[in-house]
C-alpha positions in Angstrom: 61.3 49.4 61.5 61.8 48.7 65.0 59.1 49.8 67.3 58.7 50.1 71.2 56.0 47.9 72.3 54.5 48.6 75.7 52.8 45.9 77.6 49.2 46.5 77.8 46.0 44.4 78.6 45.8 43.3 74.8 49.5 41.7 74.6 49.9 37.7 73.8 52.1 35.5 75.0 54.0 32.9 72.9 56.3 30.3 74.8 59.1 27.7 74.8 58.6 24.6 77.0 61.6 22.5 77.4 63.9 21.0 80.1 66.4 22.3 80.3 64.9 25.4 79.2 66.9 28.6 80.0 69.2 28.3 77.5 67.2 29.1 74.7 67.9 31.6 71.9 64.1 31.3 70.7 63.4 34.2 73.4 65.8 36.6 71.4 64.2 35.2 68.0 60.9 35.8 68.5 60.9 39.6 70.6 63.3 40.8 68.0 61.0 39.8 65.8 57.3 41.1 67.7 59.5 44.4 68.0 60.5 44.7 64.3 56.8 44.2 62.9 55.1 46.0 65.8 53.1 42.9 67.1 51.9 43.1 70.5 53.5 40.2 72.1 55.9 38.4 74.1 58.0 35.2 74.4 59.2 33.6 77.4 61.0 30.7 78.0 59.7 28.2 80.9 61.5 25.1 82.5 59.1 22.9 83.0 59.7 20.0 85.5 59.3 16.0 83.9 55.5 16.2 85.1 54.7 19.2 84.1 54.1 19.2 80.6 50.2 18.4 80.6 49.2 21.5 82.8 51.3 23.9 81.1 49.6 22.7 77.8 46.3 23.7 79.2 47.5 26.9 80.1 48.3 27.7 76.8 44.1 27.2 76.1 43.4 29.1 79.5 45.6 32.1 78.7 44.9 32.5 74.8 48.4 32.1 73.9 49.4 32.3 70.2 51.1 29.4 70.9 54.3 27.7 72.2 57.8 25.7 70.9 57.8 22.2 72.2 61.8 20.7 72.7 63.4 18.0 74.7 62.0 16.0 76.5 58.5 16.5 75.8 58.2 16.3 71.8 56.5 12.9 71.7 54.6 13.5 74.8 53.3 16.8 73.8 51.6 15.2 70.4 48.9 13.7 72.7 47.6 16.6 74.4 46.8 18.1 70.7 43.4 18.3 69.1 44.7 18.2 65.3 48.1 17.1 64.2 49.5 18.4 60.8 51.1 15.7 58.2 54.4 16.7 59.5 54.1 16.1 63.1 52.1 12.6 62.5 54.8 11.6 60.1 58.2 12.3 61.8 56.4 11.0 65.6 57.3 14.1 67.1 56.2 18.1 67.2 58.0 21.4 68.4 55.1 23.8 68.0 51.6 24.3 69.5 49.6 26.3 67.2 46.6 28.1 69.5 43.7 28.6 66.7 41.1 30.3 69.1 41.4 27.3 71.9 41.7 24.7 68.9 45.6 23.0 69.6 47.2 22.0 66.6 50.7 20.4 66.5 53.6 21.1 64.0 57.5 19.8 63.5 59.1 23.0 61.8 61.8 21.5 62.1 62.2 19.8 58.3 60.0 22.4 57.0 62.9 24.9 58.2 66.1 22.9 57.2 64.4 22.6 53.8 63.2 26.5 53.7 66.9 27.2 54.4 67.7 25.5 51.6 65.6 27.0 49.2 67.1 30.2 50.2 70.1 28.9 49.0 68.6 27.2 45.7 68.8 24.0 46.7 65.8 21.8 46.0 64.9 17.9 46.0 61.3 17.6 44.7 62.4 14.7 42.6 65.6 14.0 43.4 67.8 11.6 45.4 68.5 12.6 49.1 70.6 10.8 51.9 70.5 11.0 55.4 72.6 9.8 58.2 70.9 8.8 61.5 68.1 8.1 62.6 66.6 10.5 65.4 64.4 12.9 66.0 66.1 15.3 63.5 66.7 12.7 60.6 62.8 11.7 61.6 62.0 15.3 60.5 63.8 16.0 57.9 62.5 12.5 56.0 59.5 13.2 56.6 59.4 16.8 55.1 61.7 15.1 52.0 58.4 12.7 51.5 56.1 15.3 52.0 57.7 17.8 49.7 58.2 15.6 46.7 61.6 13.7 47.0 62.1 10.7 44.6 63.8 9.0 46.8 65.5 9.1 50.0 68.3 6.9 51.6 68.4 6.8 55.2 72.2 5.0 56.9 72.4 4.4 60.6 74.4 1.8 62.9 72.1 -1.1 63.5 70.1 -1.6 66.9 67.0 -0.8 68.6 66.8 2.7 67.3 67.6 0.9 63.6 64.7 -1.4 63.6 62.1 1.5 65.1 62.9 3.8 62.5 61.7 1.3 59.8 58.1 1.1 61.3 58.3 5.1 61.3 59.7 5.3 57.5 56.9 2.5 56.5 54.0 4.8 57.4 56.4 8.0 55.7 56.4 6.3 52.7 52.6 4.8 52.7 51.5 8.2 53.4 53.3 9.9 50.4 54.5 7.2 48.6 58.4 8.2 48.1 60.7 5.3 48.2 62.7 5.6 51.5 65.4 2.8 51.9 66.7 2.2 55.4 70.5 0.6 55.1 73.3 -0.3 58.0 76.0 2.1 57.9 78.9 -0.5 57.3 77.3 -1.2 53.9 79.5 0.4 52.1 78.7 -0.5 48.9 75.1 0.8 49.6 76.5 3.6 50.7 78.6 4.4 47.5 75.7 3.6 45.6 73.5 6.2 47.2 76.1 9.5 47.4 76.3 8.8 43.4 72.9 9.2 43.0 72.2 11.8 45.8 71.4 15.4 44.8 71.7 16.0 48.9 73.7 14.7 51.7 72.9 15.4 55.2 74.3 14.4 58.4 71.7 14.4 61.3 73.9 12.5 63.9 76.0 14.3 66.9 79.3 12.6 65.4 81.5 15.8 64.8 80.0 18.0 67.0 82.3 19.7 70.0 84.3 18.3 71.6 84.5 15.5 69.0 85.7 17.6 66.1 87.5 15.0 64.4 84.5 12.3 63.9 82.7 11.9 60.7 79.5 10.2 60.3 80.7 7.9 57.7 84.0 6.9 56.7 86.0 9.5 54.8 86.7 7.5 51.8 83.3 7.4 51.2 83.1 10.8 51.0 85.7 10.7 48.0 82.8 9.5 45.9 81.2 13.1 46.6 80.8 15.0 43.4 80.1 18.8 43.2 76.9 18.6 42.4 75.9 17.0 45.9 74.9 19.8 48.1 76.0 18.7 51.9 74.7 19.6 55.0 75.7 19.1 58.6 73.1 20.0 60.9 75.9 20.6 63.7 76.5 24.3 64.2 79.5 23.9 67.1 81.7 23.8 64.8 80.4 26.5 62.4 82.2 24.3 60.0 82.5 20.5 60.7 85.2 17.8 59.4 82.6 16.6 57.0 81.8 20.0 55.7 85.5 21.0 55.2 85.7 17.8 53.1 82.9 18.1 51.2 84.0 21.6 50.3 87.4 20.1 49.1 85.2 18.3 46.8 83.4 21.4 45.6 80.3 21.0 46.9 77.6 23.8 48.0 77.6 23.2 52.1 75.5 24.7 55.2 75.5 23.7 58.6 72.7 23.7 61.2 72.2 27.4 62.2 70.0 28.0 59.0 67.6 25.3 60.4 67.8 26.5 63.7 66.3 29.8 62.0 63.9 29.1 59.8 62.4 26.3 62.1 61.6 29.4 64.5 60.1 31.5 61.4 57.9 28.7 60.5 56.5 29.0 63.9 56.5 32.6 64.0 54.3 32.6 60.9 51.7 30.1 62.3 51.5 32.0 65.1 51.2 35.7 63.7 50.7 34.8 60.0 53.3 37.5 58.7 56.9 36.4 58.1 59.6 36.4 60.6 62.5 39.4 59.4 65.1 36.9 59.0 67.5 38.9 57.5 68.0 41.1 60.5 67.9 38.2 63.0 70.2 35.7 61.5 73.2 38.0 63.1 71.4 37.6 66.7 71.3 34.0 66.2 75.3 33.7 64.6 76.7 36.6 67.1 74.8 34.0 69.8 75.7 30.7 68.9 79.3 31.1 67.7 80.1 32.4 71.6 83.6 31.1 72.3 
């Protein structure tokens, strides 16, 4: 039930640190959700400039926040002002939440553990399965590294060659000698590779910008790869803008379950909301906020 909460002398503050910053649905997320469950708090959103991000970590200490949300362009930086790291941020080489455990900081990346919650809600699972990913950022980073951690057999990662390329290899080496999954790292124009890994892939995800507005018409592989996807291969896009990308419009063709980003988006912000407060984020009633808001024309 929704419930009025006045500001008093006992209300915490929670936080998003980012630039830019003010663009931020996490502000909605989060007061809907303090409102709904009667918690005496509040999140704001604050731009911090390039050098800022050191200061306002302390402030989280000096103001007993419950914490804060990390994003660009401080996620690597942010790791070393932390006092603990958990397996996920150490593993993908980059956090998005600061977990304030009386003055104790401890960094988290909800971001895999909130693409793959959102696909448990939709029965999906890859604890000893075959996965694929395209690309090689920060979001593929996550998402691998959550694969490992959660019990994937094996996971194929495809990306264009170059400097980004030959980085992620030293990151996937420590995934995969810290949980032991096999994690193969393959150029993108292999496309024999490539076919050999959508056969055996329970999962394909695409964690690249390539068919995001106003590139609509890119895919992140070449389409007649994509005729090799069977049914049984759930595919995910982590683009929301389209709500529906190329790829996912294809892989539907094929008969294959598909989601797009908005359900990571989500849960990423639960999994923070539940560190923070340890009770669950109503996702149910705010998954319309974060649709009605991110599907603006």
């Amino acid at each position: 039930m929704d419930q009025a909460i006045e500001i008093n002398g006992k209300t915490r503050l929670a936080g998003f640190f980012a630039n830019p910053a003010k663009h931020s649905i996490s502000p909605l997320m989060h007061n809907t959700a303090f409102s709904l469950l009667g918690i005496n708090a509040r999140y704001l959103a604050f731009e911090l400039p390039s050098d800022g991000l050191k200061r306002a970590i302390q402030t989280v200490r000096d103001f007993d926040m419950l914490g804060v949300n990390i994003s660009m362009p401080f996620k690597i930086e942010a790791m070393s002002y932390m006092d603990e790291l958990s397996d996920s941020a150490r593993l993908s080489g980059s956090m998005n939440t600061v977990v304030n455990l009386e003055g104790k900081l401890i960094g988290y990346n909800t971001d895999g553990s909130g693409f793959f919650k959102d696909l448990s809600e939709r029965d999906i699972s890859i604890v000893g399965q075959t996965m694929t990913v395209l690309g090689c950022g920060g979001a593929a980073s996550a998402i691998v590294a959550q694969a490992a951690l959660d019990g994937a057999k094996k996971i194929y990662v495809f990306n264009r060659k170059g400097a980004s390329f030959d980085s992620f290899r030293q990151r996937l080496a420590l995934i995969h000698q810290t949980t032991n999954c096999q994690i193969e790292l393959v150029p993108i124009d292999n496309l024999q590779m490539l076919a050999h890994a959508i056969d055996a892939s329970r999962l394909l995800v695409n964690a690249t910008s390539l068919g995001m507005k106003p590139h609509e018409n890119q895919l992140p592989l070449p389409e007649e790869s994509l005729q090799r996807l069977q049914a049984s291969t759930a595919v995910v896009d982590i683009i929301y803008n389209p709500f529906e990308t190329k790829l996912l419009t294809l892989a539907k063709e094929k008969g294959c379950q598909t989601a797009n980003g908005l359900g990571m988006l989500l849960y990423q912000g639960a999994d923070a909301f539940e560190l923070w407060t340890g009770q669950k984020m109503p996702t149910e009633e705010i998954y319309p906020l974060v649709l009605k808001e991110k599907t603006k024309k």
